[in-house]
DRENLO-202664 format. One record per residue (C-alpha): residue in three letters; x, z, y. Coordinates in nm, 2 decimals. Layout:
residues N
<site><type>ALA</type><east>X</east><up>Z</up><north>Y</north></site>
...
END
This chain:
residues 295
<site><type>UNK</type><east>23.34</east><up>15.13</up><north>9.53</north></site>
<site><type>UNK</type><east>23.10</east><up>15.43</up><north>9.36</north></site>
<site><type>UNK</type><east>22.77</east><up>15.32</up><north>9.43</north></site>
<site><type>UNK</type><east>22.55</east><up>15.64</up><north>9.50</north></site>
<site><type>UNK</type><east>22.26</east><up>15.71</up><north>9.21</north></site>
<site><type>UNK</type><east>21.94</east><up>15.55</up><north>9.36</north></site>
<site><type>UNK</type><east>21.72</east><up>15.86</up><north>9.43</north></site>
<site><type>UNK</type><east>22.03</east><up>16.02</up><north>9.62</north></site>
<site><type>UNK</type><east>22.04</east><up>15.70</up><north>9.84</north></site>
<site><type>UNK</type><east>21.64</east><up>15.68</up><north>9.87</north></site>
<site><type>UNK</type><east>21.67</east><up>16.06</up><north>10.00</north></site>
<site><type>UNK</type><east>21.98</east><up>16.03</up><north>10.23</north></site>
<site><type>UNK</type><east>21.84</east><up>15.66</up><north>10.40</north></site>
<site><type>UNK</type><east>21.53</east><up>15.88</up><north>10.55</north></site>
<site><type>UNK</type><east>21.74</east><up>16.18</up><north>10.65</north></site>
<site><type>UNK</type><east>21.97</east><up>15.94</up><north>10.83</north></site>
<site><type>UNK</type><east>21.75</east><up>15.74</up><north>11.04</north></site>
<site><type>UNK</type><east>21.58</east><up>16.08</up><north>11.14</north></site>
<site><type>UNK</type><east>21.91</east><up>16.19</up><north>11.25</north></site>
<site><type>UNK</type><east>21.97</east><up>15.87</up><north>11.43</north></site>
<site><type>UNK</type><east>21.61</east><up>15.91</up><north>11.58</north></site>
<site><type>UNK</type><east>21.63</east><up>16.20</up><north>11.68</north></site>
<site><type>UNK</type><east>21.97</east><up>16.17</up><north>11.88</north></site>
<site><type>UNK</type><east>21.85</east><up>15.85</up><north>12.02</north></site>
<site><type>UNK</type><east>21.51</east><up>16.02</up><north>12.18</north></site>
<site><type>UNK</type><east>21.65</east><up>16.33</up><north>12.31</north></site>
<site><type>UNK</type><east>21.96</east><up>16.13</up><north>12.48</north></site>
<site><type>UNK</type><east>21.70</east><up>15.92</up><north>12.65</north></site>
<site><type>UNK</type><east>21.49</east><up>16.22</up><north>12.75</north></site>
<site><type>UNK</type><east>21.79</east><up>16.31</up><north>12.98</north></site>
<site><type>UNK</type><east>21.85</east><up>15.95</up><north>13.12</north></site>
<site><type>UNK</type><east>21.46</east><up>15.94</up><north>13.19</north></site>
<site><type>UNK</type><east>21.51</east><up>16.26</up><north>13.39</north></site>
<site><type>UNK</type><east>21.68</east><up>16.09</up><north>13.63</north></site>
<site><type>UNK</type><east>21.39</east><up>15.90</up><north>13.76</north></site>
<site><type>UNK</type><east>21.14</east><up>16.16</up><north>13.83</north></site>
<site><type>UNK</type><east>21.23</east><up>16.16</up><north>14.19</north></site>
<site><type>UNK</type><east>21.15</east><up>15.84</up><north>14.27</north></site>
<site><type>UNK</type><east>20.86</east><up>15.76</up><north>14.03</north></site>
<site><type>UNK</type><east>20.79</east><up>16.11</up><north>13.87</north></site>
<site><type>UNK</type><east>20.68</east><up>16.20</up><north>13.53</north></site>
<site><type>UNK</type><east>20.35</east><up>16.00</up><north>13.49</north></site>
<site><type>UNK</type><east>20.56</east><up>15.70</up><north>13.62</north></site>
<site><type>UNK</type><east>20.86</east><up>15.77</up><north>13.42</north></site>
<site><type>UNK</type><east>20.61</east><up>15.79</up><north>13.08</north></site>
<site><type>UNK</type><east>20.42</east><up>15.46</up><north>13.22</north></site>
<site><type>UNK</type><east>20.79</east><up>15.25</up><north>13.28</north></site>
<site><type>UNK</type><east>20.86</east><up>15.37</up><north>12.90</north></site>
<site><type>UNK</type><east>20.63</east><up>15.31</up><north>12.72</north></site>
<site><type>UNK</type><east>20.51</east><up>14.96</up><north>12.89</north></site>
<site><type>UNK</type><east>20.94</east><up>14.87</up><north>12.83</north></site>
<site><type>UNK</type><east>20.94</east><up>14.96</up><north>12.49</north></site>
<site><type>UNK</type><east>20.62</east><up>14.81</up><north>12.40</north></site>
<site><type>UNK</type><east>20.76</east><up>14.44</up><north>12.48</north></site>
<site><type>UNK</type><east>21.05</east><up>14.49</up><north>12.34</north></site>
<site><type>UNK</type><east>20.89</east><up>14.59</up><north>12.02</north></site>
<site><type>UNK</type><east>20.62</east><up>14.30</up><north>12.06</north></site>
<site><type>UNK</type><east>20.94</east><up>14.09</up><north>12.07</north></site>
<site><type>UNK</type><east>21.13</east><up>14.21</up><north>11.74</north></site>
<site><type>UNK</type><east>20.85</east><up>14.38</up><north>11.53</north></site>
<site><type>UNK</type><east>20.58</east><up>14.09</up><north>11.60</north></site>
<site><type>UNK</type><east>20.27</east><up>14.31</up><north>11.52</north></site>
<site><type>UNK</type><east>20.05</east><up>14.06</up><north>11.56</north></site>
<site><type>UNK</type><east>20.15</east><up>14.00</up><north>11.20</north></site>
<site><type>UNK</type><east>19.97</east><up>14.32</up><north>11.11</north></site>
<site><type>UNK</type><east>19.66</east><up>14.30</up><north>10.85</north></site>
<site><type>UNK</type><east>19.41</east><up>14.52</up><north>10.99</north></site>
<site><type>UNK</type><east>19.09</east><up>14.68</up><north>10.85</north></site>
<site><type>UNK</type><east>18.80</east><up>14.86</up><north>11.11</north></site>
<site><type>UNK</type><east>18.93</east><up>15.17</up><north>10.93</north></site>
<site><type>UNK</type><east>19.33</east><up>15.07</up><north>10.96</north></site>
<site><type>UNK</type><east>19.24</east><up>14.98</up><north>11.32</north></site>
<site><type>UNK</type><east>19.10</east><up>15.35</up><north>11.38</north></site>
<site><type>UNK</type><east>19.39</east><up>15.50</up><north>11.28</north></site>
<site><type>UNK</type><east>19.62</east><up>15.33</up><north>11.45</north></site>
<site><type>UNK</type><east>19.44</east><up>15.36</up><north>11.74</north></site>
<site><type>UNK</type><east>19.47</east><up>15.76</up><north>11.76</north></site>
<site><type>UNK</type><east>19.80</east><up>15.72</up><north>11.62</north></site>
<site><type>UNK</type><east>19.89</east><up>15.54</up><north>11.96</north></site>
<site><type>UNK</type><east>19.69</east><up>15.78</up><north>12.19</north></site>
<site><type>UNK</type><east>19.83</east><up>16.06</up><north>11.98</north></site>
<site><type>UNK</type><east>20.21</east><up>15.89</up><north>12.09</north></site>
<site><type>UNK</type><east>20.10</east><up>15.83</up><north>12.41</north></site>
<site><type>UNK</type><east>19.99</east><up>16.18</up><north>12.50</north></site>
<site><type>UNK</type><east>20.30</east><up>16.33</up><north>12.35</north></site>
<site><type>UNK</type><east>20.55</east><up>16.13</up><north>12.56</north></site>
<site><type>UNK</type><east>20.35</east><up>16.18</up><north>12.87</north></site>
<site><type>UNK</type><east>20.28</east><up>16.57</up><north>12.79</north></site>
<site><type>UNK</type><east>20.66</east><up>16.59</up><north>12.72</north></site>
<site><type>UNK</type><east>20.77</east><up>16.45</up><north>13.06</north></site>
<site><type>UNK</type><east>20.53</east><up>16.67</up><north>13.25</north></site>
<site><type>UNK</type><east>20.68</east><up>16.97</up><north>13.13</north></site>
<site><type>UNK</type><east>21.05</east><up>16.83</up><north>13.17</north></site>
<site><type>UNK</type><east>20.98</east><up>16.90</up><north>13.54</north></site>
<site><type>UNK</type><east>21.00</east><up>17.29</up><north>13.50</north></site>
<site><type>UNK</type><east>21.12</east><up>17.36</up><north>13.16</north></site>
<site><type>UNK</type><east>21.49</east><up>17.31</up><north>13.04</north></site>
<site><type>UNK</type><east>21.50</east><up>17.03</up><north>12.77</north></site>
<site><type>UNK</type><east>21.60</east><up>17.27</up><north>12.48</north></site>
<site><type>UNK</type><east>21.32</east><up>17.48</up><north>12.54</north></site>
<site><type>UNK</type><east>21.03</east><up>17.19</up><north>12.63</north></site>
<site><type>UNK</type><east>21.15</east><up>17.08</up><north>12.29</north></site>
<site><type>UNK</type><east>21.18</east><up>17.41</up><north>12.10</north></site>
<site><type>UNK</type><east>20.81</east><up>17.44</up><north>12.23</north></site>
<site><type>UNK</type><east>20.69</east><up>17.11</up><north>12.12</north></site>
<site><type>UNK</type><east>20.82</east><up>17.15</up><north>11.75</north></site>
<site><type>UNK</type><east>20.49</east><up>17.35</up><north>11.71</north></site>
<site><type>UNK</type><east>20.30</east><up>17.05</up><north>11.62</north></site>
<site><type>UNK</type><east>20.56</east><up>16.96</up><north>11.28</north></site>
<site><type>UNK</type><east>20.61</east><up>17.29</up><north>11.23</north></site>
<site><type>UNK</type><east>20.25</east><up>17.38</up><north>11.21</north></site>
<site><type>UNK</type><east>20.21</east><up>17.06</up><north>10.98</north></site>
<site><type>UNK</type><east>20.51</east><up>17.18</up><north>10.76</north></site>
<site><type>UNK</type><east>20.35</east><up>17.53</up><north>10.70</north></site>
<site><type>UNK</type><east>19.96</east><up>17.40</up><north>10.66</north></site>
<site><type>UNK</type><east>20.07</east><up>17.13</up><north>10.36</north></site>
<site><type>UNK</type><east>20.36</east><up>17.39</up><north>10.22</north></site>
<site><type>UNK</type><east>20.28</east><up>17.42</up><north>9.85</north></site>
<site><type>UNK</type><east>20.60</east><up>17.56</up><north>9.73</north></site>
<site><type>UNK</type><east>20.71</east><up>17.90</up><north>9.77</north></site>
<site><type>UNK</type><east>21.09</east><up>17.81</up><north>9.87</north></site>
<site><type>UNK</type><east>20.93</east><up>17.59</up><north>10.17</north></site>
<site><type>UNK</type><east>20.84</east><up>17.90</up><north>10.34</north></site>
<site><type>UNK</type><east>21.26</east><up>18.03</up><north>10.35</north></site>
<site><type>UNK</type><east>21.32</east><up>17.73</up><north>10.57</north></site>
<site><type>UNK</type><east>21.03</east><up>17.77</up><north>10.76</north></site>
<site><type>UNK</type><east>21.11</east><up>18.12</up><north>10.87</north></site>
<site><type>UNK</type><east>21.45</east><up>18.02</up><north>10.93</north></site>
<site><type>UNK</type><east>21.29</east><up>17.73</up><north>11.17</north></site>
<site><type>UNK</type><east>21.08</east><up>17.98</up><north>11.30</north></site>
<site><type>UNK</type><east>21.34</east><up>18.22</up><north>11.36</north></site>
<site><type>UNK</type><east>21.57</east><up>17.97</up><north>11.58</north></site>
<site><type>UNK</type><east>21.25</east><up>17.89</up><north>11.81</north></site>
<site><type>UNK</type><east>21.19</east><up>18.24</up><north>11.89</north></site>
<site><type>UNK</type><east>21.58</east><up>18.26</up><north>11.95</north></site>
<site><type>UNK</type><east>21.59</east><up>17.92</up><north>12.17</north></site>
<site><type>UNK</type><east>21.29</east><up>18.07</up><north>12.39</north></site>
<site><type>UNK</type><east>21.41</east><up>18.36</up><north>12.55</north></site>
<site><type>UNK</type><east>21.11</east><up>18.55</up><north>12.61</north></site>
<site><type>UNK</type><east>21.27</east><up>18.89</up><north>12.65</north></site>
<site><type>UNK</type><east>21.56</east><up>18.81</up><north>12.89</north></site>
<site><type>UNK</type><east>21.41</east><up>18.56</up><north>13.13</north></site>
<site><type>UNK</type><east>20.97</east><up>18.57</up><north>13.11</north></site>
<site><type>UNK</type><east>20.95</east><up>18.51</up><north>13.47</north></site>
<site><type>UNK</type><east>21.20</east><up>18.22</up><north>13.47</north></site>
<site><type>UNK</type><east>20.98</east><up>18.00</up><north>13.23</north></site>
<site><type>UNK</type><east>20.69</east><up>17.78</up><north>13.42</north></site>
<site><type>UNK</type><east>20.39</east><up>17.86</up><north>13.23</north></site>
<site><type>UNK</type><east>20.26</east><up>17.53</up><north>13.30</north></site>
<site><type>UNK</type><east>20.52</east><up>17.36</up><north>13.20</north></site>
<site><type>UNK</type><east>20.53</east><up>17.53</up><north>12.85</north></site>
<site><type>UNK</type><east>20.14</east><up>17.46</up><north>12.86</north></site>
<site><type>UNK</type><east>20.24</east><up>17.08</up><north>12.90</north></site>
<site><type>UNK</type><east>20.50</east><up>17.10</up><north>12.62</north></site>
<site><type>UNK</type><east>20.24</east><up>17.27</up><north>12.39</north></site>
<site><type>UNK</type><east>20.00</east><up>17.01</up><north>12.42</north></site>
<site><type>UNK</type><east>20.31</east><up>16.77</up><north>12.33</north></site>
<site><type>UNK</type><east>20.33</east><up>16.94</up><north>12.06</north></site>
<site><type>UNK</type><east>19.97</east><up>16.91</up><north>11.88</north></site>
<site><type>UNK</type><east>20.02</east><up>16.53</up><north>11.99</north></site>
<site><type>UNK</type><east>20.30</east><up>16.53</up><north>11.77</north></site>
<site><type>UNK</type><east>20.10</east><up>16.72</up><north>11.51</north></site>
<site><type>UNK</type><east>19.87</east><up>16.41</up><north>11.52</north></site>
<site><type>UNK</type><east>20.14</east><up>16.13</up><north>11.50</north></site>
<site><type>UNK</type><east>20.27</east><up>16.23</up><north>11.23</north></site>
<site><type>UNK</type><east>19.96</east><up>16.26</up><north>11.03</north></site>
<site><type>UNK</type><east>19.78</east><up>15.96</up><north>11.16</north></site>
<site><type>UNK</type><east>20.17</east><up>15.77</up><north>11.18</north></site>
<site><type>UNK</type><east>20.20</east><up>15.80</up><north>10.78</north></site>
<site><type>UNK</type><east>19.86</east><up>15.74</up><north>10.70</north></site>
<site><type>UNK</type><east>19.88</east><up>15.40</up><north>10.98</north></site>
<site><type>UNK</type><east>20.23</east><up>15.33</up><north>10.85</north></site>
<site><type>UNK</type><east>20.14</east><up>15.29</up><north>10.51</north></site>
<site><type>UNK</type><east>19.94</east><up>14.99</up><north>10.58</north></site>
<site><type>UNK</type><east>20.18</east><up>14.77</up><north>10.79</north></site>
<site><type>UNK</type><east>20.50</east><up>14.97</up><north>10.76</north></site>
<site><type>UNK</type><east>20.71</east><up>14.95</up><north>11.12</north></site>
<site><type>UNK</type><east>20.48</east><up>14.68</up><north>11.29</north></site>
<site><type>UNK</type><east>20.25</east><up>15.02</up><north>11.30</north></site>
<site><type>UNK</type><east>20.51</east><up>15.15</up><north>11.52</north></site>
<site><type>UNK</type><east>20.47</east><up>14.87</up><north>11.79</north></site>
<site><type>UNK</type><east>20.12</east><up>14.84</up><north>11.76</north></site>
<site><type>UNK</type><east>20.11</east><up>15.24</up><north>11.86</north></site>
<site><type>UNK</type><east>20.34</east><up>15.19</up><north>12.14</north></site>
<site><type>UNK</type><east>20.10</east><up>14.91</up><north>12.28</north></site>
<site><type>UNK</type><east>19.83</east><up>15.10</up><north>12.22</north></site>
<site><type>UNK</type><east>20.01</east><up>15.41</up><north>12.40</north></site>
<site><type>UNK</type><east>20.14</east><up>15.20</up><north>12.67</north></site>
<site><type>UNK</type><east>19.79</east><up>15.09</up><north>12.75</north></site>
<site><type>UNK</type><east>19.65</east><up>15.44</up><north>12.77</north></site>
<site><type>UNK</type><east>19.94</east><up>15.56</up><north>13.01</north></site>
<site><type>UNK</type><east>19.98</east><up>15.30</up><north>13.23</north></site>
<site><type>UNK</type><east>19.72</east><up>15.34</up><north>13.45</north></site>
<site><type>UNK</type><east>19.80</east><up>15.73</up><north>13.54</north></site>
<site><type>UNK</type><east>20.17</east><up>15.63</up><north>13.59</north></site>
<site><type>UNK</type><east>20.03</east><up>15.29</up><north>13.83</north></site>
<site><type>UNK</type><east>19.79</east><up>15.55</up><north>14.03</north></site>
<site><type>UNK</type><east>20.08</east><up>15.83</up><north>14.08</north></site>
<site><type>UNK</type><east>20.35</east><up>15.57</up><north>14.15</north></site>
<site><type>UNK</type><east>20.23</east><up>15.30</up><north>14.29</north></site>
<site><type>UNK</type><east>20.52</east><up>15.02</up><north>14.43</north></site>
<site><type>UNK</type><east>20.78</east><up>15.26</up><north>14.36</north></site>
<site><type>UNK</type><east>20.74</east><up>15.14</up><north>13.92</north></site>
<site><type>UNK</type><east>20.89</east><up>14.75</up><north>14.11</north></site>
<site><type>UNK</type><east>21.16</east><up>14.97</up><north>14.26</north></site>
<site><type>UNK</type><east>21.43</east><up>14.74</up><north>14.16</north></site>
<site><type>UNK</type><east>21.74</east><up>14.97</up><north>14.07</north></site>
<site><type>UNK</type><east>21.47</east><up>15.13</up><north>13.86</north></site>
<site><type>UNK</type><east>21.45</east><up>14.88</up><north>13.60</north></site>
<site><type>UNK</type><east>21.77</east><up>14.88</up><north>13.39</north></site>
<site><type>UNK</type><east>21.73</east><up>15.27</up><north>13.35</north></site>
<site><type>UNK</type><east>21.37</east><up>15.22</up><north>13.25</north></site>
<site><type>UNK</type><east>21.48</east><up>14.91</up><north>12.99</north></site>
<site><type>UNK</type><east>21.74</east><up>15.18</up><north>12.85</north></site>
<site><type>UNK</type><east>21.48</east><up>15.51</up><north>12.79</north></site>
<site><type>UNK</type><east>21.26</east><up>15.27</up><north>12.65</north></site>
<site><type>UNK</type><east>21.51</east><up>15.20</up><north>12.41</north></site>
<site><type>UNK</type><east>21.68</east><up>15.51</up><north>12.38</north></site>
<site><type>UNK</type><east>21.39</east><up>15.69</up><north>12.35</north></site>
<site><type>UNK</type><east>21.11</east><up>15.45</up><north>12.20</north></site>
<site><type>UNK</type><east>21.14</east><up>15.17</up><north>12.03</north></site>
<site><type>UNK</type><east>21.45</east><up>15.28</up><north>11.87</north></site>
<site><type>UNK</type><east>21.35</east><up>15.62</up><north>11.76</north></site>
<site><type>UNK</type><east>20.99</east><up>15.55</up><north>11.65</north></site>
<site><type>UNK</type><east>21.07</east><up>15.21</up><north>11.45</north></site>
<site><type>UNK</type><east>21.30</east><up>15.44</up><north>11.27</north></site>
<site><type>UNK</type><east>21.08</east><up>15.74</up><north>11.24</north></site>
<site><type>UNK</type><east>20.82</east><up>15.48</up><north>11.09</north></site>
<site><type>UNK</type><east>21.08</east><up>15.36</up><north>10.84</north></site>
<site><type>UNK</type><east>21.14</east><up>15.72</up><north>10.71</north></site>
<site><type>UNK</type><east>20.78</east><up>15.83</up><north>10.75</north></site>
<site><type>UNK</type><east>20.67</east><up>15.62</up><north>10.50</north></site>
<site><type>UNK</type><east>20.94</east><up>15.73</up><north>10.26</north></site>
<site><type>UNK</type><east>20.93</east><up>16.13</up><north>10.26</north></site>
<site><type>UNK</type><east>20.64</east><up>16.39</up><north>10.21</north></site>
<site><type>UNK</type><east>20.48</east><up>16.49</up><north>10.53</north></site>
<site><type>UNK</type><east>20.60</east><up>16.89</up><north>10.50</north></site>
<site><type>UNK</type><east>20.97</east><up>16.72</up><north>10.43</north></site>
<site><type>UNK</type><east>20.93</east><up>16.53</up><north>10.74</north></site>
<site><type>UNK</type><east>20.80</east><up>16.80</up><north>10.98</north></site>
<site><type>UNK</type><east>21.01</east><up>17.03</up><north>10.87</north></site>
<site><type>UNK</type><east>21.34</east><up>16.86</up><north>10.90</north></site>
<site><type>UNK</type><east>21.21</east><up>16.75</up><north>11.27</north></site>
<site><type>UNK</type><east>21.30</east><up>17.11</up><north>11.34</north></site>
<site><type>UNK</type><east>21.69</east><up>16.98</up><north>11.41</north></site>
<site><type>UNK</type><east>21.51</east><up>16.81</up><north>11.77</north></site>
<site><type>UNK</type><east>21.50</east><up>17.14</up><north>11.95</north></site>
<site><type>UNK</type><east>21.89</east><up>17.16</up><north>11.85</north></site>
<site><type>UNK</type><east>21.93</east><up>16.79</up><north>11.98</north></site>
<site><type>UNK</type><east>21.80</east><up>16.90</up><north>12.27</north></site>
<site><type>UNK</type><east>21.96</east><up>17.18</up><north>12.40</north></site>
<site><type>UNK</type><east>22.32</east><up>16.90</up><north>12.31</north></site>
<site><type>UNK</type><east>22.17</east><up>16.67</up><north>12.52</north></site>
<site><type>UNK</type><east>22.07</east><up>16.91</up><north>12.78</north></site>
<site><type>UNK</type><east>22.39</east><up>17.05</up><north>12.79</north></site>
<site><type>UNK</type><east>22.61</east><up>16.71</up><north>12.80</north></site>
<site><type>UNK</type><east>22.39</east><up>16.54</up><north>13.07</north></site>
<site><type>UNK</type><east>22.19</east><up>16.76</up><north>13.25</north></site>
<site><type>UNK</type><east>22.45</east><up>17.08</up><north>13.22</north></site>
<site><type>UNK</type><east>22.24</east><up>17.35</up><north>13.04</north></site>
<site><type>UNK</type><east>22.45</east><up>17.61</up><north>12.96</north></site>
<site><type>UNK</type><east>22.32</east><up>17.80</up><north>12.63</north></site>
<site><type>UNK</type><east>22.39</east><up>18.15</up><north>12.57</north></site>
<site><type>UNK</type><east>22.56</east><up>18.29</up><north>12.24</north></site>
<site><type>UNK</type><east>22.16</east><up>18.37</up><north>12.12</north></site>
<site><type>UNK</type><east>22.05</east><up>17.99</up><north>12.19</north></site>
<site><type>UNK</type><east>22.36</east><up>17.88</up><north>11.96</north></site>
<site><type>UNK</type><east>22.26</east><up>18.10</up><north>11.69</north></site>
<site><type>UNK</type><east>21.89</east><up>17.94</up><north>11.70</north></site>
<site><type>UNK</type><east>22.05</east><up>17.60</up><north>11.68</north></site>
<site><type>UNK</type><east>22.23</east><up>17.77</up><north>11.36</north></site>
<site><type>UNK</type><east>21.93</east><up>17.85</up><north>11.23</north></site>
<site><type>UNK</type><east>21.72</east><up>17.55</up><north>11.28</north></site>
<site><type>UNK</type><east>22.03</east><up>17.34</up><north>11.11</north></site>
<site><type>UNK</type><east>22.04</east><up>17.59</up><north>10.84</north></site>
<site><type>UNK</type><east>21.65</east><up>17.51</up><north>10.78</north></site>
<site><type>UNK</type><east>21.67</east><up>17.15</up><north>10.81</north></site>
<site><type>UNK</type><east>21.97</east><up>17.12</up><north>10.54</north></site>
<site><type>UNK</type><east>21.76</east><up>17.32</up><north>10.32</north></site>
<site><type>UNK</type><east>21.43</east><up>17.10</up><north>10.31</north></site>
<site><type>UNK</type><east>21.64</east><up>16.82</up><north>10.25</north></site>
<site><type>UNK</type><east>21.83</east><up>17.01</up><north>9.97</north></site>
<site><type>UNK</type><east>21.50</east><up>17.07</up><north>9.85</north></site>
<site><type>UNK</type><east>21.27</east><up>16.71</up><north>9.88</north></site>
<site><type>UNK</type><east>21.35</east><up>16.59</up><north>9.53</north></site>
<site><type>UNK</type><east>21.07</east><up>16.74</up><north>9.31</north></site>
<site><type>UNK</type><east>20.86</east><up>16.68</up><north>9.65</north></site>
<site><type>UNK</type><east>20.53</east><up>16.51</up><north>9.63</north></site>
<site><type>UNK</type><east>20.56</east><up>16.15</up><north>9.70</north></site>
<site><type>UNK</type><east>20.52</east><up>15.98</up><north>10.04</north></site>
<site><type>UNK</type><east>20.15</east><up>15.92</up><north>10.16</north></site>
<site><type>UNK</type><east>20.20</east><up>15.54</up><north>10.10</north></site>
<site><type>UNK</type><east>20.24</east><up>15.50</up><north>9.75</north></site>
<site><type>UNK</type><east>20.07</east><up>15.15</up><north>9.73</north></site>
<site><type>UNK</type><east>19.75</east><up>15.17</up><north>9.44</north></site>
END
């Protein structure tokens, strides 16, 4: 069998477990929906995160981590900066269709992909990404049918995104995916305690548990281990910029579990964000190298 040249496979292995990621993290967005009515949003986030952060405790073994006081700092908003985005995320899921929540969120990487652009053919994908986000939110048609506070909530997920991937490449390059467990301990323990005041009992709920076990996989400590894994290996304008496939992700995920029919215009904003996303990675050879090019 062909063996593929070694900088194709060192560029594909990334792309893959983003795809992967992001699949994984948008499919568990619409299984975590189903326990907002019993445990809400802030209990939902709390569930997830406090799930996913055993099981990674289990597998990744952080405790292995070497830390400095300055690693340790980084990590530590790299955590808060995960925590905030899942629990920002989940707030606006109650009034905003996932596509759109999502659409909104990308933001953060896309406002990381323009501020480190440094080559002029970085900016054709970019407008195309930005072209599919404007498409995917329908301003014109519907104003009154999106929650403003809702797309507040997903717009604050996004700058939390912003910040984990900048403080996740800089963290990861120290500890590689144990940094990924040690962010969702840390995110775990800064979320908790609004999901344990807002739900009360009703997190022991009993029924409750094997969903919750599944988002946190689905949408945690699968995704972000991966995520970790290729943040460490591509530029961070190559990474934010092919995130711009999770708004596409999400409007297939909202529409095969939570039945979110997309319009003609939505479809062609998915188009466009795939068109992007295939570009950049058509593109990343040449690319400066990853953050974590050991000295």
């Amino acid at each position: 069998m062909t063996k593929l040249p070694h900088s194709l496979a060192s560029t594909l292995l990334p792309v893959g477990l983003l795809l992967i990621a992001m699949a994984s993290i948008q499919s568990g967005a619409s299984l975590a929906k189903s326990m907002f009515p019993i445990v809400g949003a802030q209990g939902t986030t709390a569930l997830r995160l406090i799930f996913a952060s055993i099981i990674m405790l289990l597998i990744l073994r952080p405790w292995r981590a070497k830390l400095t006081a300055k690693s340790l700092k980084t990590v530590i908003v790299y955590g808060i900066a995960l925590g905030g985005m899942n629990f920002l995320f989940y707030m606006s899921l109650r009034s905003v269709p996932l596509g759109i929540a999502v659409a909104l969120e990308f933001t953060g990487p896309l406002a990381v992909a323009i501020y480190s652009s440094r080559r002029a053919i970085d900016f054709v994908w970019i407008a195309l990404a930005i072209t599919g986000l404007l498409l995917l939110i329908p301003i014109g048609e519907s104003v009154q049918g999106i929650d403003l506070v809702g797309a507040s909530y997903a717009l604050g997920a996004g700058v939390c995104w912003a910040l984990y991937i900048l403080f996740g490449q800089k963290a990861g390059a120290d500890n590689g995916v144990q940094t990924a467990a040690l962010g969702v301990m840390i995110a775990a323990l800064f979320i908790a305690p609004i999901g344990i005041v807002h739900a009360g009992s009703a997190l022991l709920t009993p029924s409750l548990i094997p969903i919750a076990i599944g988002v946190a996989i689905l949408s945690t400590a699968l995704p972000y281990t991966l995520e970790m894994i290729a943040l460490t290996r591509i530029p961070t304008r190559t990474f934010g910029t092919l995130m711009s496939i999770e708004p596409a992700f999400g409007a297939f995920s909202g529409l095969l579990f939570l039945h979110e029919v997309l319009s003609f215009t939505q479809w062609m904003a998915i188009l466009c964000i795939i068109m992007a996303s295939v570009g950049a990675t058509m593109t990343m050879r040449g690319h400066s190298k990853p953050a974590n090019t050991n000295k």
